[in-house]
C-alpha positions in Angstrom: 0.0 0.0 0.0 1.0 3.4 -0.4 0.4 4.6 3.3 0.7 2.6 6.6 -2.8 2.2 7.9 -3.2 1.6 11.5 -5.5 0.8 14.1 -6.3 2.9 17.1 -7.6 2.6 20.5 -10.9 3.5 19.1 -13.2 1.4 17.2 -13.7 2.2 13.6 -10.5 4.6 13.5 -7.9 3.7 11.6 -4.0 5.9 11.3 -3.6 6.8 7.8 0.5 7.8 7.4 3.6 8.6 4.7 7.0 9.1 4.4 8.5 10.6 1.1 11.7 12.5 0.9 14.0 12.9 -2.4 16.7 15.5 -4.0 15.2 18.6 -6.1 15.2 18.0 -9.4 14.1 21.6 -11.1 15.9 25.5 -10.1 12.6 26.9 -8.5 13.2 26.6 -5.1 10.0 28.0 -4.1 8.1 25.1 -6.9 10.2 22.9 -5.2 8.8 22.9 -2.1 5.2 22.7 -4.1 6.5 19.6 -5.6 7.7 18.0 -2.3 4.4 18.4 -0.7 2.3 17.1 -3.5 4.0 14.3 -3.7 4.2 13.4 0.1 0.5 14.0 0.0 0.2 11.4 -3.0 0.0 8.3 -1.2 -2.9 9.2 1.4 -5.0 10.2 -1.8 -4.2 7.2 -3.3 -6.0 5.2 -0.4 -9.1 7.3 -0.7 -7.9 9.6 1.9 -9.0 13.3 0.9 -8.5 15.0 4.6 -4.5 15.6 5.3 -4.7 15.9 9.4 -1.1 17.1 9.7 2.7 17.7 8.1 6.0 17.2 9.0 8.6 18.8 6.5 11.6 17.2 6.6 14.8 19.0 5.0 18.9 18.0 4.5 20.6 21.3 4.2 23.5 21.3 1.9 26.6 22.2 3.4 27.9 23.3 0.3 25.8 26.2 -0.2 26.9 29.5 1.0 25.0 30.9 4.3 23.5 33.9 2.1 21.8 31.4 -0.7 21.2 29.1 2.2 18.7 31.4 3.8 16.9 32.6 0.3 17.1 28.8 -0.7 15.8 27.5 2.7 13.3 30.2 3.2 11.6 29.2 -0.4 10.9 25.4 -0.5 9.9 25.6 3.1 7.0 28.2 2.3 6.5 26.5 -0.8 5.8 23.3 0.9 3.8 25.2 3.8 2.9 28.7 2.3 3.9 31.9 3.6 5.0 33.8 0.3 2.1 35.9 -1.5 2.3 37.8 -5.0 3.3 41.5 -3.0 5.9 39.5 -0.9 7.9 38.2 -3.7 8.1 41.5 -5.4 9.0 43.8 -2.8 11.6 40.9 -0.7 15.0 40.8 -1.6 14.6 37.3 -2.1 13.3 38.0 -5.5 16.1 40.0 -6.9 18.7 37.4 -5.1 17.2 34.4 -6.4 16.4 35.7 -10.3 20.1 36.3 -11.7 22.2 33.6 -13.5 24.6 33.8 -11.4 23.2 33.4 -8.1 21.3 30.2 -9.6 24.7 29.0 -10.6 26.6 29.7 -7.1 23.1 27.7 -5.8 24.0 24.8 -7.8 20.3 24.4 -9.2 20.0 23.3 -12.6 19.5 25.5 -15.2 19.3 29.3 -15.3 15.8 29.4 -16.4 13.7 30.3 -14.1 10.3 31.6 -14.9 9.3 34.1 -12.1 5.6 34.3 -13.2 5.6 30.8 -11.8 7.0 31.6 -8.4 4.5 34.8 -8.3 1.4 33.3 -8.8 1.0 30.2 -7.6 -0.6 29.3 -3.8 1.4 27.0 -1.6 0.0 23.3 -1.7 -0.3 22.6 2.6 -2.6 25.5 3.0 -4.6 24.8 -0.8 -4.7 21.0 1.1 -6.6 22.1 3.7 -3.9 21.5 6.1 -0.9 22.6 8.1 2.4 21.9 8.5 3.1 22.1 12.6 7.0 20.8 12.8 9.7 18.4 11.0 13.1 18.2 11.3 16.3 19.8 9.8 20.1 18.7 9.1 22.6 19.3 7.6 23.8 17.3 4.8 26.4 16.8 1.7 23.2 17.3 -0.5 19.8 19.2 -0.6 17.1 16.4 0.4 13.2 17.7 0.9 10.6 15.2 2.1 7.8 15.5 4.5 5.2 13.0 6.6 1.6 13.1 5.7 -1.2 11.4 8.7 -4.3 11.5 8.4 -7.0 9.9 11.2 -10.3 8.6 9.3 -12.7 6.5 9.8 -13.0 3.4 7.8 -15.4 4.0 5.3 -12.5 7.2 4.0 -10.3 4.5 3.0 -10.6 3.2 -0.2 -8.3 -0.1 0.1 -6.1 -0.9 -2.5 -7.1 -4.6 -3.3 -10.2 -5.1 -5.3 -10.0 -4.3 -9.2 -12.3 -6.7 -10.8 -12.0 -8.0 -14.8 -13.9 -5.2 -16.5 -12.9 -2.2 -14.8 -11.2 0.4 -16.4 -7.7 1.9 -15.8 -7.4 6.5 -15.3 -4.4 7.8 -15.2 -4.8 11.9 -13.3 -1.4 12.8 -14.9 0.5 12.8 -18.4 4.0 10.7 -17.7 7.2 12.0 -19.1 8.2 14.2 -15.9 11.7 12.5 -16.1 12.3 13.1 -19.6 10.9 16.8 -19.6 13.5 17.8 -16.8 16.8 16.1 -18.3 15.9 17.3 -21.3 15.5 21.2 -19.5 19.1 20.1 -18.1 20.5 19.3 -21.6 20.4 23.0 -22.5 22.9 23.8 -20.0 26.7 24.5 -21.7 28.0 21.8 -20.1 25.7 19.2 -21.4 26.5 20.2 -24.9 27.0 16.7 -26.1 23.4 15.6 -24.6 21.9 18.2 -26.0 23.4 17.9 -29.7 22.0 14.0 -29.6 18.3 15.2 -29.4 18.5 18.9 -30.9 17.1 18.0 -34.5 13.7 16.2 -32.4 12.9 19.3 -30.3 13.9 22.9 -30.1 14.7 24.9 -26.9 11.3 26.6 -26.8 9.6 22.9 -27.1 12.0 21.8 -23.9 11.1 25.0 -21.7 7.4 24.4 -22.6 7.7 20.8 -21.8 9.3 21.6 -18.8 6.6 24.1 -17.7 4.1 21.6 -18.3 6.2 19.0 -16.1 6.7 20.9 -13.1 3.1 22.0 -13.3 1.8 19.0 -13.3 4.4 17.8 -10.6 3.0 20.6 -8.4 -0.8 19.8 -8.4 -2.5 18.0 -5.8 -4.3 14.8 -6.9 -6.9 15.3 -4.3 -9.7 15.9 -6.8 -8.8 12.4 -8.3 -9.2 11.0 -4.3 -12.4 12.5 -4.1 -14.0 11.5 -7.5 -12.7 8.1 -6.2 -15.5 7.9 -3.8 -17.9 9.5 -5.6 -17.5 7.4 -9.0 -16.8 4.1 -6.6 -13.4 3.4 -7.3 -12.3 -0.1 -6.6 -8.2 0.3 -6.1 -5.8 3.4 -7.0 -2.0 3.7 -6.4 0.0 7.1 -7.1 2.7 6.8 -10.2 6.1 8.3 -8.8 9.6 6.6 -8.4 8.7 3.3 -10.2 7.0 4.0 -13.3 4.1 3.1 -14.7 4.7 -0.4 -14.8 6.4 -0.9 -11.8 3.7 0.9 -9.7 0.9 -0.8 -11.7 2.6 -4.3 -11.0 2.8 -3.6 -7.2 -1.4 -2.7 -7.2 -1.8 -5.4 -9.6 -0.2 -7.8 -7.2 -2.1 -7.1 -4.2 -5.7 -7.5 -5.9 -7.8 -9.7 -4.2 -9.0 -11.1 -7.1 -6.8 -12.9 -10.1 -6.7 -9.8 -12.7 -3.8 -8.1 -14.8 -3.6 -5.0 -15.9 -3.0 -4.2 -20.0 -2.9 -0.2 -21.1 -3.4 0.5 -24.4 -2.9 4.4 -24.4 0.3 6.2 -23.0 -0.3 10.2 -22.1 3.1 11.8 -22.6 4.4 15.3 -22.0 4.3 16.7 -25.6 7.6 16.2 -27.6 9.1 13.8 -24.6 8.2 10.8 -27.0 10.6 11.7 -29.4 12.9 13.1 -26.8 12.9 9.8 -24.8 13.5 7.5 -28.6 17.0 9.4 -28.8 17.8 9.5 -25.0 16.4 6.4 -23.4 14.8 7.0 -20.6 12.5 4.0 -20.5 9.6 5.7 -21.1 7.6 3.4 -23.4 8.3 0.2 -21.6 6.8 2.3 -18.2 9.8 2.3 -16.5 10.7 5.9 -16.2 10.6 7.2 -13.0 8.0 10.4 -12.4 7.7 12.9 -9.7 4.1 13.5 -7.9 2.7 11.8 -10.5 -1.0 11.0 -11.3 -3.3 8.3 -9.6 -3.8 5.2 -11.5 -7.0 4.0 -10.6 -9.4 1.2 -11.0 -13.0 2.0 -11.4 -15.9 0.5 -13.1 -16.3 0.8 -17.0 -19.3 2.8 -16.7 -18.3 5.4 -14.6 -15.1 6.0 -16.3 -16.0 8.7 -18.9 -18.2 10.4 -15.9 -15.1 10.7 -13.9 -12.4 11.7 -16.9 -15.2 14.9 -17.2 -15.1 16.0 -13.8 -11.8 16.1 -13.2 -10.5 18.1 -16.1 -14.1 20.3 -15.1 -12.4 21.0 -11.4 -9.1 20.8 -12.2 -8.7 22.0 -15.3 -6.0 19.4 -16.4 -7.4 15.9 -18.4 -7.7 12.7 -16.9 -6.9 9.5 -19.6 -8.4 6.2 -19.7 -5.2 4.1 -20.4 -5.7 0.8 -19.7 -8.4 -2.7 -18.8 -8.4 -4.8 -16.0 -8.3 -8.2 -17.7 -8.6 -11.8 -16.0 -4.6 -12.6 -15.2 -2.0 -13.3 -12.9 -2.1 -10.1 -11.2 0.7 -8.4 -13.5 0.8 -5.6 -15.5 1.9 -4.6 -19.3 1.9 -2.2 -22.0 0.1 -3.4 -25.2 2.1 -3.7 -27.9 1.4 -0.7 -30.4 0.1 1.5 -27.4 -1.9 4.7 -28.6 0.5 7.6 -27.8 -1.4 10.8 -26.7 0.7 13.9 -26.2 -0.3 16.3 -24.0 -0.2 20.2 -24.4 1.6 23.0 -22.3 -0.2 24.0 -19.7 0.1 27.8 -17.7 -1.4 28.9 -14.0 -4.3 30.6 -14.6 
Protein backbone atom coordinates (compact mmCIF):
# COMPACT_ATOMS: atom_id res chain seq x y z
CA UNK A 1 0.00 0.00 0.00
CA UNK A 2 1.02 3.44 -0.35
CA UNK A 3 0.43 4.57 3.25
CA UNK A 4 0.71 2.57 6.59
CA UNK A 5 -2.84 2.22 7.93
CA UNK A 6 -3.17 1.56 11.45
CA UNK A 7 -5.54 0.78 14.11
CA UNK A 8 -6.31 2.87 17.07
CA UNK A 9 -7.63 2.61 20.45
CA UNK A 10 -10.92 3.53 19.11
CA UNK A 11 -13.23 1.37 17.19
CA UNK A 12 -13.71 2.16 13.58
CA UNK A 13 -10.53 4.56 13.47
CA UNK A 14 -7.92 3.73 11.65
CA UNK A 15 -4.02 5.93 11.26
CA UNK A 16 -3.60 6.81 7.79
CA UNK A 17 0.52 7.82 7.40
CA UNK A 18 3.57 8.59 4.67
CA UNK A 19 6.96 9.15 4.40
CA UNK A 20 8.53 10.59 1.07
CA UNK A 21 11.67 12.51 0.85
CA UNK A 22 13.99 12.89 -2.42
CA UNK A 23 16.67 15.55 -4.01
CA UNK A 24 15.18 18.59 -6.08
CA UNK A 25 15.19 18.02 -9.44
CA UNK A 26 14.09 21.55 -11.07
CA UNK A 27 15.89 25.46 -10.13
CA UNK A 28 12.65 26.93 -8.54
CA UNK A 29 13.24 26.60 -5.10
CA UNK A 30 10.04 27.97 -4.14
CA UNK A 31 8.14 25.05 -6.94
CA UNK A 32 10.20 22.88 -5.23
CA UNK A 33 8.81 22.94 -2.09
CA UNK A 34 5.21 22.72 -4.09
CA UNK A 35 6.48 19.59 -5.64
CA UNK A 36 7.71 18.03 -2.29
CA UNK A 37 4.37 18.37 -0.65
CA UNK A 38 2.31 17.11 -3.53
CA UNK A 39 3.96 14.29 -3.73
CA UNK A 40 4.25 13.39 0.08
CA UNK A 41 0.46 14.03 -0.04
CA UNK A 42 0.24 11.44 -2.96
CA UNK A 43 0.00 8.34 -1.21
CA UNK A 44 -2.93 9.20 1.39
CA UNK A 45 -4.98 10.20 -1.76
CA UNK A 46 -4.20 7.15 -3.27
CA UNK A 47 -6.00 5.15 -0.38
CA UNK A 48 -9.08 7.29 -0.69
CA UNK A 49 -7.92 9.58 1.92
CA UNK A 50 -8.98 13.30 0.94
CA UNK A 51 -8.47 14.95 4.62
CA UNK A 52 -4.52 15.64 5.33
CA UNK A 53 -4.72 15.94 9.36
CA UNK A 54 -1.10 17.10 9.70
CA UNK A 55 2.73 17.66 8.14
CA UNK A 56 5.98 17.23 9.02
CA UNK A 57 8.57 18.80 6.53
CA UNK A 58 11.59 17.19 6.60
CA UNK A 59 14.84 19.03 4.96
CA UNK A 60 18.91 18.03 4.54
CA UNK A 61 20.64 21.29 4.20
CA UNK A 62 23.46 21.33 1.89
CA UNK A 63 26.56 22.23 3.40
CA UNK A 64 27.93 23.28 0.25
CA UNK A 65 25.82 26.21 -0.21
CA UNK A 66 26.94 29.46 1.02
CA UNK A 67 25.02 30.88 4.30
CA UNK A 68 23.48 33.91 2.07
CA UNK A 69 21.76 31.40 -0.68
CA UNK A 70 21.20 29.14 2.18
CA UNK A 71 18.67 31.38 3.82
CA UNK A 72 16.94 32.61 0.34
CA UNK A 73 17.12 28.80 -0.67
CA UNK A 74 15.85 27.48 2.66
CA UNK A 75 13.28 30.24 3.19
CA UNK A 76 11.65 29.15 -0.38
CA UNK A 77 10.92 25.38 -0.53
CA UNK A 78 9.93 25.60 3.11
CA UNK A 79 6.96 28.25 2.34
CA UNK A 80 6.48 26.50 -0.79
CA UNK A 81 5.80 23.35 0.89
CA UNK A 82 3.83 25.18 3.79
CA UNK A 83 2.93 28.72 2.28
CA UNK A 84 3.91 31.85 3.61
CA UNK A 85 5.04 33.81 0.32
CA UNK A 86 2.15 35.90 -1.49
CA UNK A 87 2.32 37.84 -4.97
CA UNK A 88 3.33 41.55 -2.96
CA UNK A 89 5.89 39.49 -0.93
CA UNK A 90 7.86 38.17 -3.69
CA UNK A 91 8.09 41.48 -5.37
CA UNK A 92 8.99 43.80 -2.76
CA UNK A 93 11.64 40.90 -0.71
CA UNK A 94 15.02 40.79 -1.61
CA UNK A 95 14.59 37.25 -2.06
CA UNK A 96 13.30 37.96 -5.53
CA UNK A 97 16.07 40.01 -6.87
CA UNK A 98 18.68 37.42 -5.11
CA UNK A 99 17.21 34.39 -6.41
CA UNK A 100 16.42 35.71 -10.28
CA UNK A 101 20.10 36.34 -11.74
CA UNK A 102 22.19 33.60 -13.49
CA UNK A 103 24.64 33.80 -11.43
CA UNK A 104 23.20 33.42 -8.07
CA UNK A 105 21.25 30.21 -9.60
CA UNK A 106 24.69 29.03 -10.63
CA UNK A 107 26.59 29.65 -7.14
CA UNK A 108 23.15 27.68 -5.81
CA UNK A 109 24.01 24.76 -7.77
CA UNK A 110 20.28 24.37 -9.16
CA UNK A 111 20.01 23.29 -12.60
CA UNK A 112 19.51 25.53 -15.20
CA UNK A 113 19.29 29.27 -15.29
CA UNK A 114 15.82 29.43 -16.44
CA UNK A 115 13.75 30.28 -14.12
CA UNK A 116 10.31 31.58 -14.91
CA UNK A 117 9.27 34.08 -12.07
CA UNK A 118 5.56 34.35 -13.18
CA UNK A 119 5.59 30.84 -11.79
CA UNK A 120 6.99 31.60 -8.45
CA UNK A 121 4.54 34.84 -8.26
CA UNK A 122 1.36 33.28 -8.84
CA UNK A 123 0.96 30.19 -7.64
CA UNK A 124 -0.55 29.29 -3.80
CA UNK A 125 1.44 26.97 -1.58
CA UNK A 126 0.04 23.30 -1.67
CA UNK A 127 -0.32 22.57 2.57
CA UNK A 128 -2.62 25.54 2.96
CA UNK A 129 -4.57 24.78 -0.85
CA UNK A 130 -4.67 20.97 1.11
CA UNK A 131 -6.56 22.09 3.68
CA UNK A 132 -3.89 21.48 6.12
CA UNK A 133 -0.89 22.62 8.08
CA UNK A 134 2.35 21.91 8.50
CA UNK A 135 3.08 22.06 12.59
CA UNK A 136 7.04 20.85 12.77
CA UNK A 137 9.65 18.44 11.01
CA UNK A 138 13.09 18.21 11.34
CA UNK A 139 16.28 19.83 9.78
CA UNK A 140 20.09 18.71 9.08
CA UNK A 141 22.57 19.31 7.64
CA UNK A 142 23.76 17.32 4.77
CA UNK A 143 26.39 16.83 1.70
CA UNK A 144 23.17 17.31 -0.49
CA UNK A 145 19.81 19.24 -0.65
CA UNK A 146 17.14 16.44 0.42
CA UNK A 147 13.21 17.67 0.90
CA UNK A 148 10.64 15.22 2.15
CA UNK A 149 7.82 15.47 4.52
CA UNK A 150 5.18 13.05 6.62
CA UNK A 151 1.56 13.10 5.74
CA UNK A 152 -1.22 11.40 8.74
CA UNK A 153 -4.33 11.53 8.41
CA UNK A 154 -6.98 9.87 11.24
CA UNK A 155 -10.27 8.57 9.27
CA UNK A 156 -12.70 6.49 9.78
CA UNK A 157 -12.99 3.38 7.80
CA UNK A 158 -15.40 3.99 5.31
CA UNK A 159 -12.49 7.22 4.01
CA UNK A 160 -10.30 4.49 3.01
CA UNK A 161 -10.58 3.23 -0.19
CA UNK A 162 -8.30 -0.06 0.14
CA UNK A 163 -6.14 -0.92 -2.49
CA UNK A 164 -7.07 -4.62 -3.27
CA UNK A 165 -10.22 -5.12 -5.26
CA UNK A 166 -10.03 -4.33 -9.20
CA UNK A 167 -12.26 -6.69 -10.76
CA UNK A 168 -12.01 -8.04 -14.82
CA UNK A 169 -13.87 -5.18 -16.54
CA UNK A 170 -12.91 -2.18 -14.81
CA UNK A 171 -11.16 0.37 -16.42
CA UNK A 172 -7.71 1.89 -15.76
CA UNK A 173 -7.44 6.48 -15.27
CA UNK A 174 -4.45 7.79 -15.20
CA UNK A 175 -4.84 11.88 -13.28
CA UNK A 176 -1.43 12.84 -14.87
CA UNK A 177 0.50 12.83 -18.45
CA UNK A 178 4.01 10.73 -17.74
CA UNK A 179 7.19 11.98 -19.12
CA UNK A 180 8.21 14.21 -15.92
CA UNK A 181 11.74 12.52 -16.06
CA UNK A 182 12.30 13.10 -19.59
CA UNK A 183 10.91 16.77 -19.58
CA UNK A 184 13.50 17.82 -16.79
CA UNK A 185 16.79 16.11 -18.32
CA UNK A 186 15.86 17.33 -21.25
CA UNK A 187 15.54 21.17 -19.49
CA UNK A 188 19.08 20.14 -18.06
CA UNK A 189 20.54 19.35 -21.64
CA UNK A 190 20.44 23.03 -22.47
CA UNK A 191 22.91 23.84 -19.97
CA UNK A 192 26.66 24.45 -21.73
CA UNK A 193 27.97 21.75 -20.06
CA UNK A 194 25.74 19.24 -21.37
CA UNK A 195 26.47 20.18 -24.91
CA UNK A 196 27.00 16.67 -26.06
CA UNK A 197 23.42 15.59 -24.56
CA UNK A 198 21.91 18.19 -26.00
CA UNK A 199 23.38 17.94 -29.73
CA UNK A 200 21.98 13.97 -29.56
CA UNK A 201 18.29 15.24 -29.38
CA UNK A 202 18.48 18.94 -30.90
CA UNK A 203 17.12 18.01 -34.49
CA UNK A 204 13.74 16.20 -32.35
CA UNK A 205 12.85 19.30 -30.26
CA UNK A 206 13.89 22.91 -30.10
CA UNK A 207 14.73 24.93 -26.87
CA UNK A 208 11.26 26.59 -26.76
CA UNK A 209 9.60 22.89 -27.11
CA UNK A 210 11.98 21.77 -23.93
CA UNK A 211 11.14 24.98 -21.75
CA UNK A 212 7.39 24.36 -22.61
CA UNK A 213 7.72 20.81 -21.82
CA UNK A 214 9.34 21.62 -18.76
CA UNK A 215 6.64 24.15 -17.74
CA UNK A 216 4.10 21.60 -18.33
CA UNK A 217 6.16 19.02 -16.06
CA UNK A 218 6.73 20.95 -13.05
CA UNK A 219 3.13 22.03 -13.27
CA UNK A 220 1.81 19.00 -13.26
CA UNK A 221 4.37 17.79 -10.60
CA UNK A 222 3.03 20.63 -8.44
CA UNK A 223 -0.81 19.83 -8.42
CA UNK A 224 -2.55 17.99 -5.81
CA UNK A 225 -4.27 14.80 -6.94
CA UNK A 226 -6.89 15.31 -4.32
CA UNK A 227 -9.75 15.86 -6.81
CA UNK A 228 -8.81 12.44 -8.33
CA UNK A 229 -9.21 11.02 -4.27
CA UNK A 230 -12.38 12.54 -4.08
CA UNK A 231 -14.00 11.54 -7.48
CA UNK A 232 -12.71 8.13 -6.23
CA UNK A 233 -15.50 7.87 -3.81
CA UNK A 234 -17.88 9.48 -5.58
CA UNK A 235 -17.45 7.42 -8.99
CA UNK A 236 -16.81 4.06 -6.60
CA UNK A 237 -13.41 3.43 -7.28
CA UNK A 238 -12.29 -0.08 -6.63
CA UNK A 239 -8.20 0.34 -6.12
CA UNK A 240 -5.79 3.41 -6.95
CA UNK A 241 -1.98 3.74 -6.43
CA UNK A 242 0.04 7.07 -7.07
CA UNK A 243 2.67 6.82 -10.22
CA UNK A 244 6.09 8.33 -8.76
CA UNK A 245 9.57 6.57 -8.42
CA UNK A 246 8.69 3.25 -10.15
CA UNK A 247 6.96 4.00 -13.31
CA UNK A 248 4.09 3.15 -14.73
CA UNK A 249 4.72 -0.38 -14.75
CA UNK A 250 6.37 -0.86 -11.79
CA UNK A 251 3.69 0.85 -9.66
CA UNK A 252 0.94 -0.83 -11.73
CA UNK A 253 2.61 -4.26 -10.98
CA UNK A 254 2.82 -3.62 -7.24
CA UNK A 255 -1.35 -2.72 -7.22
CA UNK A 256 -1.76 -5.41 -9.60
CA UNK A 257 -0.16 -7.84 -7.22
CA UNK A 258 -2.11 -7.10 -4.18
CA UNK A 259 -5.70 -7.48 -5.86
CA UNK A 260 -7.83 -9.71 -4.21
CA UNK A 261 -9.03 -11.12 -7.14
CA UNK A 262 -6.79 -12.86 -10.06
CA UNK A 263 -6.69 -9.80 -12.65
CA UNK A 264 -3.84 -8.12 -14.83
CA UNK A 265 -3.60 -5.05 -15.92
CA UNK A 266 -3.01 -4.21 -20.03
CA UNK A 267 -2.93 -0.22 -21.12
CA UNK A 268 -3.42 0.48 -24.41
CA UNK A 269 -2.85 4.38 -24.37
CA UNK A 270 0.33 6.16 -22.99
CA UNK A 271 -0.33 10.19 -22.13
CA UNK A 272 3.12 11.84 -22.60
CA UNK A 273 4.38 15.28 -22.02
CA UNK A 274 4.27 16.66 -25.59
CA UNK A 275 7.60 16.20 -27.57
CA UNK A 276 9.14 13.77 -24.61
CA UNK A 277 8.16 10.83 -27.04
CA UNK A 278 10.60 11.74 -29.45
CA UNK A 279 12.90 13.05 -26.82
CA UNK A 280 12.92 9.79 -24.80
CA UNK A 281 13.48 7.46 -28.58
CA UNK A 282 17.02 9.36 -28.76
CA UNK A 283 17.82 9.53 -25.00
CA UNK A 284 16.41 6.44 -23.41
CA UNK A 285 14.79 7.00 -20.59
CA UNK A 286 12.52 3.96 -20.53
CA UNK A 287 9.62 5.69 -21.09
CA UNK A 288 7.57 3.43 -23.41
CA UNK A 289 8.34 0.23 -21.60
CA UNK A 290 6.83 2.34 -18.17
CA UNK A 291 9.77 2.30 -16.49
CA UNK A 292 10.72 5.94 -16.23
CA UNK A 293 10.63 7.24 -13.00
CA UNK A 294 8.01 10.43 -12.43
CA UNK A 295 7.72 12.93 -9.67
CA UNK A 296 4.13 13.46 -7.93
CA UNK A 297 2.67 11.77 -10.50
CA UNK A 298 -1.01 11.01 -11.27
CA UNK A 299 -3.32 8.31 -9.62
CA UNK A 300 -3.78 5.20 -11.47
CA UNK A 301 -7.00 4.00 -10.64
CA UNK A 302 -9.36 1.19 -11.01
CA UNK A 303 -12.95 2.02 -11.36
CA UNK A 304 -15.88 0.53 -13.09
CA UNK A 305 -16.32 0.85 -16.99
CA UNK A 306 -19.34 2.79 -16.72
CA UNK A 307 -18.26 5.45 -14.57
CA UNK A 308 -15.11 5.97 -16.33
CA UNK A 309 -15.98 8.68 -18.85
CA UNK A 310 -18.15 10.41 -15.88
CA UNK A 311 -15.08 10.71 -13.91
CA UNK A 312 -12.44 11.74 -16.88
CA UNK A 313 -15.18 14.87 -17.25
CA UNK A 314 -15.11 15.98 -13.85
CA UNK A 315 -11.75 16.12 -13.22
CA UNK A 316 -10.53 18.06 -16.09
CA UNK A 317 -14.06 20.34 -15.07
CA UNK A 318 -12.44 21.03 -11.39
CA UNK A 319 -9.10 20.78 -12.18
CA UNK A 320 -8.73 21.96 -15.34
CA UNK A 321 -6.04 19.40 -16.35
CA UNK A 322 -7.41 15.92 -18.42
CA UNK A 323 -7.70 12.66 -16.86
CA UNK A 324 -6.94 9.51 -19.59
CA UNK A 325 -8.36 6.19 -19.70
CA UNK A 326 -5.21 4.14 -20.44
CA UNK A 327 -5.71 0.79 -19.72
CA UNK A 328 -8.41 -2.68 -18.80
CA UNK A 329 -8.41 -4.82 -15.96
CA UNK A 330 -8.29 -8.20 -17.67
CA UNK A 331 -8.61 -11.82 -15.96
CA UNK A 332 -4.64 -12.57 -15.22
CA UNK A 333 -1.98 -13.27 -12.90
CA UNK A 334 -2.10 -10.14 -11.18
CA UNK A 335 0.67 -8.38 -13.47
CA UNK A 336 0.78 -5.59 -15.52
CA UNK A 337 1.91 -4.62 -19.34
CA UNK A 338 1.85 -2.25 -22.00
CA UNK A 339 0.07 -3.39 -25.21
CA UNK A 340 2.13 -3.74 -27.88
CA UNK A 341 1.44 -0.67 -30.40
CA UNK A 342 0.08 1.49 -27.38
CA UNK A 343 -1.92 4.71 -28.64
CA UNK A 344 0.48 7.62 -27.81
CA UNK A 345 -1.41 10.81 -26.69
CA UNK A 346 0.67 13.93 -26.21
CA UNK A 347 -0.28 16.33 -23.97
CA UNK A 348 -0.17 20.19 -24.38
CA UNK A 349 1.56 22.97 -22.27
CA UNK A 350 -0.19 23.98 -19.74
CA UNK A 351 0.05 27.76 -17.75
CA UNK A 352 -1.36 28.88 -13.99
CA UNK A 353 -4.30 30.61 -14.63
Amino acid sequence: MDSAVMNTRFDGIKLVQTTDFFYPNIDDPYLMGKITCANVLSDLYAMGVTECDNMLMLLGISQNLQPEDRDIVVKMIINGFNGQFTFVDLFSSHVTAALLTRENLKQLQLAPPMINPSVSMTVLDLATEAGTMVTGGQTVKNPWLIVGGVATSVVKESELIMPINAVSGDVLILTKPLGTQVAVNANLYLLPHNKEKWERIKHVVNEDQVRESYDTATMSMARLNRVGAQLMHKYGAHAATDVTGFGLIGHANNLASNQTSAVSFEFHTLPLIKHMHAVNAIASFRLMEGRSAETSGGLLIAIPADKAQQFVKEIEELDGWPAFVIGNVVEGDRTARILENATIIEVEQHHLN
